[in-house]
C-alpha positions in Angstrom: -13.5 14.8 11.8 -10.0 13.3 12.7 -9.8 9.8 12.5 -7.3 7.6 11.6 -8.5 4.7 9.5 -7.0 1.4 7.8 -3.7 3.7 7.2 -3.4 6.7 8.8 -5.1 9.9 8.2 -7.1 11.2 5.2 -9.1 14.0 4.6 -10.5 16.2 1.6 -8.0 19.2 0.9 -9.9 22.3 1.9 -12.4 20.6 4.1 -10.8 18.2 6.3 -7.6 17.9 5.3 -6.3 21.8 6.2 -3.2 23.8 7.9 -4.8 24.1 11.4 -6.1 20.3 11.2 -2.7 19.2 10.5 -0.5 21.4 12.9 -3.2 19.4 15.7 -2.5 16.1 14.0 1.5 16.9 14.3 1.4 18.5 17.4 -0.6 15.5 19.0 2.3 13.0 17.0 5.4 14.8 18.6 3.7 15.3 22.3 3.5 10.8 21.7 7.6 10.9 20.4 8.1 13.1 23.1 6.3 10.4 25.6 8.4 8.0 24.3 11.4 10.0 26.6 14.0 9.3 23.7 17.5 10.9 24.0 17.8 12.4 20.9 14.1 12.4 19.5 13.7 12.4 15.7 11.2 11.6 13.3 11.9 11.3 9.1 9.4 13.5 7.0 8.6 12.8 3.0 5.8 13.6 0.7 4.3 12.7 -2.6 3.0 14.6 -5.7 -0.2 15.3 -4.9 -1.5 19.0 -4.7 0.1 21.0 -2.0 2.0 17.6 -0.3 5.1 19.7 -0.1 4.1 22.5 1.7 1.7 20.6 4.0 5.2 18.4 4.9 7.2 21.8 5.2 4.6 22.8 8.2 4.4 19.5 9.7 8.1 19.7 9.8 7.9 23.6 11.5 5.2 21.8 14.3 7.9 19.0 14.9 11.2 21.5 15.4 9.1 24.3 17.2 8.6 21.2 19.8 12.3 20.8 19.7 12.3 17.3 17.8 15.1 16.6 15.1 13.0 16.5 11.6 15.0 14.7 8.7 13.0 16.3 5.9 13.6 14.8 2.3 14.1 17.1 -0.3 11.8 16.3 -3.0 8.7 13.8 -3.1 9.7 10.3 -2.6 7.6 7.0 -2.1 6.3 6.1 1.3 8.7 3.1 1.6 11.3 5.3 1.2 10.2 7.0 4.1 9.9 3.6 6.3 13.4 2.6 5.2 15.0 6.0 6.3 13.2 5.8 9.5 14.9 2.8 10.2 18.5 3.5 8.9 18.2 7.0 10.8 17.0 5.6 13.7 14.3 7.5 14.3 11.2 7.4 16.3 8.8 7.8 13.3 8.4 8.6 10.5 5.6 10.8 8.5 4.3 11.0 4.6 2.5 13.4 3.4 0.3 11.0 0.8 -3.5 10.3 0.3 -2.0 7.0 -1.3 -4.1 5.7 -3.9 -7.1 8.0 -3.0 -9.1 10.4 -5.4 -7.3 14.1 -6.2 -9.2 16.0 -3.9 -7.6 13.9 -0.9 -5.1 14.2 0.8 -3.3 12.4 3.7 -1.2 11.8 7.1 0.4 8.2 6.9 2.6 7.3 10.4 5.7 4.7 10.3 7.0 3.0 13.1 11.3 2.7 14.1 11.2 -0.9 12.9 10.7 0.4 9.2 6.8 -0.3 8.6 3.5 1.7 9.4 3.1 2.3 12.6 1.5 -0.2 14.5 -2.5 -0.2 16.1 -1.3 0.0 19.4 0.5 3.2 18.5 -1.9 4.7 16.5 -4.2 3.9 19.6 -1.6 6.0 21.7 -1.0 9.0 19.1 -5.2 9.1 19.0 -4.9 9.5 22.7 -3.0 12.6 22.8 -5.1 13.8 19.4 -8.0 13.7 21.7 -6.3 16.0 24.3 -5.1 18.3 21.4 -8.4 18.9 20.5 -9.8 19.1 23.8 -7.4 21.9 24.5 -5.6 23.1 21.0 -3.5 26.2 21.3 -4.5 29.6 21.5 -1.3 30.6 19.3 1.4 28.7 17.5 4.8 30.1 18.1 6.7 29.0 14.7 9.8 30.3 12.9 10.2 29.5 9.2 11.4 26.3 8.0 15.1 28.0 6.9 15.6 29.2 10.3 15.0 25.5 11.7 17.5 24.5 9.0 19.8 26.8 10.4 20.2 25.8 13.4 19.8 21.7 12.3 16.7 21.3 13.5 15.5 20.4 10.2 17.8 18.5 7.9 17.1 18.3 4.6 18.4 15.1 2.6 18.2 13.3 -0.5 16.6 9.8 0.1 17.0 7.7 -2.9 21.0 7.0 -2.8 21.1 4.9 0.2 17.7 3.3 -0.7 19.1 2.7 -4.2 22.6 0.9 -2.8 20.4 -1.4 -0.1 18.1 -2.5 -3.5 21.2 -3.5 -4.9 22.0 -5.7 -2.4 18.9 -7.9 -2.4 17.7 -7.5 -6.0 20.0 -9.0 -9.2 19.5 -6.0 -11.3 22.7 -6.7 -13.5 20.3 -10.1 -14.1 17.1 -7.7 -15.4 19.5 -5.3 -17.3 20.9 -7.9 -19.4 18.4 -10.2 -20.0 16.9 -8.1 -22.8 14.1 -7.1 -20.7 12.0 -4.5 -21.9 10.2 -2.9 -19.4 7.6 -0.1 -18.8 7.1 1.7 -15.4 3.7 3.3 -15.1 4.1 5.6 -11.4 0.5 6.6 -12.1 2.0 10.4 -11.9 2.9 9.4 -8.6 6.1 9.6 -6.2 7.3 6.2 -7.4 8.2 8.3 -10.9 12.1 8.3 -12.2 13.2 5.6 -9.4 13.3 2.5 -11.1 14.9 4.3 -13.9 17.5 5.5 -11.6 18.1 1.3 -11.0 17.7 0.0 -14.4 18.6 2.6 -17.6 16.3 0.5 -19.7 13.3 0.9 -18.2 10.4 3.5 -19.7 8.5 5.9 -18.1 4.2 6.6 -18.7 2.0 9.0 -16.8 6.0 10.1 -15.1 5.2 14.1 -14.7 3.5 15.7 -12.1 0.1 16.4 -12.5 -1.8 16.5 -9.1 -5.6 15.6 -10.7 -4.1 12.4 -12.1 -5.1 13.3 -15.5 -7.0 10.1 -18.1 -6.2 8.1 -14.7 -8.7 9.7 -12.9 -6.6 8.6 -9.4 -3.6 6.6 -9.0 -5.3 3.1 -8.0 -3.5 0.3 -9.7 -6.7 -1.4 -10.7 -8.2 -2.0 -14.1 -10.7 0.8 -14.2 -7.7 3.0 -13.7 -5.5 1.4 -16.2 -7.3 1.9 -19.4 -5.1 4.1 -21.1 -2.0 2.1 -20.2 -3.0 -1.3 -20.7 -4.4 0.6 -24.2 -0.7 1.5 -24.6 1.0 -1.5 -23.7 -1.0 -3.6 -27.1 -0.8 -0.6 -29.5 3.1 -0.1 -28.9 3.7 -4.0 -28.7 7.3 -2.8 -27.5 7.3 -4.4 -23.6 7.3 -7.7 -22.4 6.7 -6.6 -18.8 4.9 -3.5 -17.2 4.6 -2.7 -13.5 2.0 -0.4 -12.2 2.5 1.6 -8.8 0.2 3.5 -7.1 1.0 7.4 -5.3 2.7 6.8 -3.1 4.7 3.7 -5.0 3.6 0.9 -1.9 1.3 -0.6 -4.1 2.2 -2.7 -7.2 0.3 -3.9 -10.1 1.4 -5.4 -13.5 0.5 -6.0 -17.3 2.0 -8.4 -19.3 3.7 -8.7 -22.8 0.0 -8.5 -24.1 -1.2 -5.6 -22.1 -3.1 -7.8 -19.4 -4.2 -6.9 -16.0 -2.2 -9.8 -14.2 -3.9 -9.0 -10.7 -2.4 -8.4 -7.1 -3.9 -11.7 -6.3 -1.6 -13.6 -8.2 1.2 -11.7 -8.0 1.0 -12.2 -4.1 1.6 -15.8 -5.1 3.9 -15.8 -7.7 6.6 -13.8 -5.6 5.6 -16.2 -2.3 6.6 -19.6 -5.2 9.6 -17.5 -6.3 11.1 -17.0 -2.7 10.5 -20.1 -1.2 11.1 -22.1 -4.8 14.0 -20.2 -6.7 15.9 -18.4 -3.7 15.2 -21.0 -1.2 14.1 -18.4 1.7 11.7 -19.6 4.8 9.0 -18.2 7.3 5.7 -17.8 7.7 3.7 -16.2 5.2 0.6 -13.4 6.3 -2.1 -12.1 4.2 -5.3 -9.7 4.8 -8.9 -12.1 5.0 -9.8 -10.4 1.1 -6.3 -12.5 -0.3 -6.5 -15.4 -2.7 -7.6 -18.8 -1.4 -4.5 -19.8 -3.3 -1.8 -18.9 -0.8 -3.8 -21.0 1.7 -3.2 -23.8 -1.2 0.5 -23.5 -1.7 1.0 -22.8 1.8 -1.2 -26.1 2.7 0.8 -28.1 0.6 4.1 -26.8 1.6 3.2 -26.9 5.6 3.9 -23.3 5.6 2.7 -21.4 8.5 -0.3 -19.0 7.5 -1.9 -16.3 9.4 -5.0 -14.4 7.9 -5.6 -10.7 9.2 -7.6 -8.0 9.1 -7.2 -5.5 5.6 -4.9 -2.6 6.7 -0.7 -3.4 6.2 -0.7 -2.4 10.5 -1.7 -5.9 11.0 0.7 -7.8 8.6 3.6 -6.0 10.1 3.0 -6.5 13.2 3.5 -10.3 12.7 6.6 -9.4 10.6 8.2 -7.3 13.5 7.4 -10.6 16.0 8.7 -13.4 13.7 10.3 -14.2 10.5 7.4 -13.4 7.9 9.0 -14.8 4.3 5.5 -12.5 2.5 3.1 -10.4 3.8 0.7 -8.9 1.7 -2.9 -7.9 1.2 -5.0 -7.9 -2.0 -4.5 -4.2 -2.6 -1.2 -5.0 -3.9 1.1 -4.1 -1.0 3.9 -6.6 -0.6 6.7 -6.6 1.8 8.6 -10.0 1.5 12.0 -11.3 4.3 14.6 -9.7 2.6 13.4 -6.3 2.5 11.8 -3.9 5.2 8.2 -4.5 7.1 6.9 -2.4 4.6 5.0 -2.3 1.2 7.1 -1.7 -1.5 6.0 -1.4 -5.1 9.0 -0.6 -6.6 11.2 -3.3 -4.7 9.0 -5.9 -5.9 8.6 -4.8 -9.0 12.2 -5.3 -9.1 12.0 -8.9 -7.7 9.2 -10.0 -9.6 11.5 -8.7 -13.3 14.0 -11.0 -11.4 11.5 -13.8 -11.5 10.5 -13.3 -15.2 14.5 -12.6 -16.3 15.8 -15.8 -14.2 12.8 -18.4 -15.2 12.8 -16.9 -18.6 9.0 -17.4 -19.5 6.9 -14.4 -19.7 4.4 -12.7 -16.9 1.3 -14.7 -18.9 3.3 -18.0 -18.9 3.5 -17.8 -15.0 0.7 -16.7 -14.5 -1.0 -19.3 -16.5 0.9 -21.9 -14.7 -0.9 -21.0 -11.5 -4.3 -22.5 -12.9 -2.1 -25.7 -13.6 -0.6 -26.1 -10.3 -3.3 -24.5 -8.0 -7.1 -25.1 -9.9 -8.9 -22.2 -11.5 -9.3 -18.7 -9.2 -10.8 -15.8 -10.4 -11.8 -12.4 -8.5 -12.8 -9.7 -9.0 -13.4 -6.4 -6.4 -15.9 -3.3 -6.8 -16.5 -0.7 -4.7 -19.8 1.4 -4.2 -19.9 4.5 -3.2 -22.7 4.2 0.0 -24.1 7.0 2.5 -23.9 5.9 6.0 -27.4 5.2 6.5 -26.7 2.8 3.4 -23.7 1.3 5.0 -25.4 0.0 8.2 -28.1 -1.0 6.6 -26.0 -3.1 4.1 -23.8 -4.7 7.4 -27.0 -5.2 9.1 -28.4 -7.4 6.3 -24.5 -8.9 6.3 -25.0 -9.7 10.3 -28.4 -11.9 9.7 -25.8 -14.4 8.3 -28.1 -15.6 5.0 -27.8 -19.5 4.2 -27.2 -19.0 0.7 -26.0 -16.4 -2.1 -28.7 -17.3 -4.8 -27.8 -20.6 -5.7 -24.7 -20.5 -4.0 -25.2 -22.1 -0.4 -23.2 -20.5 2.5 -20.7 -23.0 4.0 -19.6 -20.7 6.6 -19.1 -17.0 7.7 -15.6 -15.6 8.7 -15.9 -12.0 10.4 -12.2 -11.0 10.9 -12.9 -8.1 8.8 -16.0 -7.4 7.3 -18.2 -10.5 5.9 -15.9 -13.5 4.3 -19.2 -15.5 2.6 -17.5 -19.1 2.5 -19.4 -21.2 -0.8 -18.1 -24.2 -2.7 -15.1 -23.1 -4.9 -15.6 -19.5 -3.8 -16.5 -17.0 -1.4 -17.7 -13.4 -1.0 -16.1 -10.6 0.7 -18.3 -7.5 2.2 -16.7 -4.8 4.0 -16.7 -1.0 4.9 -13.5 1.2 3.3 -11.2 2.2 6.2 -10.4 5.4 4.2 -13.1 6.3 1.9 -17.3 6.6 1.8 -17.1 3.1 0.2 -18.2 -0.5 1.1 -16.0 -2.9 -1.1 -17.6 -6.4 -2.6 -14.3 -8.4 -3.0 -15.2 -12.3 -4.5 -13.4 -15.1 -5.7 -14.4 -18.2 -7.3 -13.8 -20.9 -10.1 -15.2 -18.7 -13.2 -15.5 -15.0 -14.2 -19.2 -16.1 -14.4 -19.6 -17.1 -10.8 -17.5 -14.0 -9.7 -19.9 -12.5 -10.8 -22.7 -13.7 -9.4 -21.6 -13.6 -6.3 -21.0 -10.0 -6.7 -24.3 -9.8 -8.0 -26.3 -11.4 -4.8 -23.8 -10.0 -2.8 -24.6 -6.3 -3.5 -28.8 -7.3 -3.0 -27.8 -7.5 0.7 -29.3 -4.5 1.9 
């Protein structure tokens, strides 16, 4: 099956994710570019590290030129946001990465990126499914494709390195003669993903972990910035003692995680609010600010006490940047760790606020744990914590049926009230409960946050008896 889910398509290698699905997949995306009855039609294409991701971009890029569309093709893997940001700067009509993200080796993956710089939006999606459906319905009987080099040939395909431009724009927004000289000592962990040797390329100082390709992800098991994938690094970061700061991005680099001087998870949760206090605080920049329903009750806090406009969306970026592209959004995020603040692109990037949040430690001089800590002080006690179980379908209904009967309480937790934007948002004193299917995997994810570790928890606990 073809479906596109919280953020674009994903399939197993092999299985779902093969040659003739995606030639349908990009024939189906440049019959919509070709709807949009551009002049000059283009698209950007980039890839990450993952198993094959190059070649499988190399034929999406022969489907695109053999349909006589202009296909900037980057030259070696690169993160997503690097593709959103060339989309925009090119101005093309999309853009296209090759990525299964954060997702298990044996995926892979079909993301879609909009002109304005960010993933596409539902109502394209909704449009590109459209002609999918009419692909499939009638697929071709024969592909008439040249090679890639003769597209190149005659500029139908041009190849390009993305990271200079991308690299002078960060300089513009980011202080990174501010990092280098603070003394900073920093550790990147790409997870062996596309986000590997970029922040090097910025800041000379900064070392590398897990920075070779190695497509099965190796002791990470896949390249999800969460605890249960961080094991080894976080082991590294408090045998070495050597950093004071490590930042932790996923595959494809739109994610971003970090550890502190201690080797700490500091989670997305409160990095989400730590960058929102240090743009609106220390470089004095206003908007709205937009989160996914699974976020932190503690940006409804600061922004409640700031009279900051807050809107709450579904999970999946799609829906945060479509409020950014509408109005001036000062941080979107989701709980995931995908950030994309006002002085960047409508996109997630990992490694652009990784940079900004070294510019928050290096300018307010107090370590990751000091800040972080200071959150409890100015905001109350939040904990969370998220797991995801691996369900058949049959399990899934059963466990969103039991969700639906709306129960009064969560053992001795009563139920104030039920949000459904996404999924099941349990609402109890000083906490609340998150149930909700995966929108790319076999999964249903228990997110819950609440005054304690202890009555995380719990919650988690009751939460997974729903069945």
């Amino acid at each position: 099956m073809i479906r596109f889910g919280t953020d674009g398509w994903r399939g197993v290698i092999a299985y779902d994710f093969t040659v003739d699905n995606l030639r349908l997949v990009a024939l189906s995306t440049a019959r919509y570019v070709h709807s949009l009855e551009l002049k000059y039609p283009a698209v950007v294409i980039g890839y990450d590290t993952r198993f094959l991701s190059r070649e499988f971009a190399h034929e999406v890029a022969r489907i695109f030129a053999a349909e006589n569309i202009v296909v900037h093709l980057m030259e070696s893997f690169a993160p997503t946001p690097l593709v959103s940001f060339h989309t925009k700067q090119k101005g093309a009509a999309l853009g296209i990465v090759i990525t299964a993200s954060h997702n298990p080796p044996v995926y892979n993956g079909y993301k879609v990126r909009g002109s304005f710089g960010g993933p596409a939006t539902p109502e394209q999606i909704a449009e590109l499914e459209r002609h999918l459906e009419q692909v499939l319905r009638k697929p071709p009987k024969r592909w008439n494709v040249k090679s890639l080099q003769e597209y190149v040939h005659s500029n139908l395909v041009r190849p390009f390195d993305p990271r200079e431009s991308y690299i002078r724009h960060v300089r513009k927004k980011i202080d990174l003669e501010l990092i280098q000289g603070s003394g900073l000592r920093i550790l990147h962990d790409p997870m062996y993903g596309a986000g590997m040797g970029l922040l090097r390329a910025m800041l000379p100082m900064v070392e590398e972990l897990h920075a070779e390709l190695n497509p099965s992800f190796g002791e990470l098991g896949q390249p999800e910035p969460i605890p249960e994938h961080l094991r080894a690094t976080m082991e590294y970061v408090r045998r070495t003692g050597r950093y004071d700061l490590c930042l932790v991005t996923d595959g494809d680099a739109d994610r971003l995680a970090a550890l502190d001087q201690e080797g700490n998870y500091v989670d997305a949760q409160r990095l989400f609010v730590l960058l929102l206090k240090y743009l609106y605080e220390d470089k004095k920049r206003r908007g709205a600010v937009a989160k996914t329903v699974s976020v932190t009750s503690m940006v409804d806090l600061y922004c409640q006490r700031h009279e900051i406009p807050l809107y709450v969306t579904p999970v999946g970026f799609k829906h945060i940047v479509q409020l950014m592209v509408q109005e001036r959004v000062l941080l979107g995020g989701e709980e995931s760790g995908g950030f994309a603040s006002v002085i960047h692109i409508p996109e997630r990037d990992g490694i652009f606020c990784g940079l900004l949040l070294a510019e928050m430690v290096a300018r307010r001089q107090k370590t990751l744990k000091q800040l972080s800590a200071e959150l409890d002080e100015e905001l109350g006690p939040h904990r969370y914590r998220r797991v995801d179980v691996a369900v058949s379908e049959r399990e899934k209904a059963a466990i969103l049926r039991a969700c639906a009967k709306q129960p009064a309480r969560l053992g001795r937790y009563p139920v104030e009230r039920i949000d459904t934007t996404d999924g099941y948002k349990f609402y109890v004193p000083n906490g609340w409960l998150l149930i909700r299917p995966s929108g790319t995997e076999p999964l249903v994810r228990y997110y819950a946050e609440g005054i304690s570790l202890s009555m995380v928890n719990e919650l988690l606990e009751e939460g997974r008896k729903l069945r």
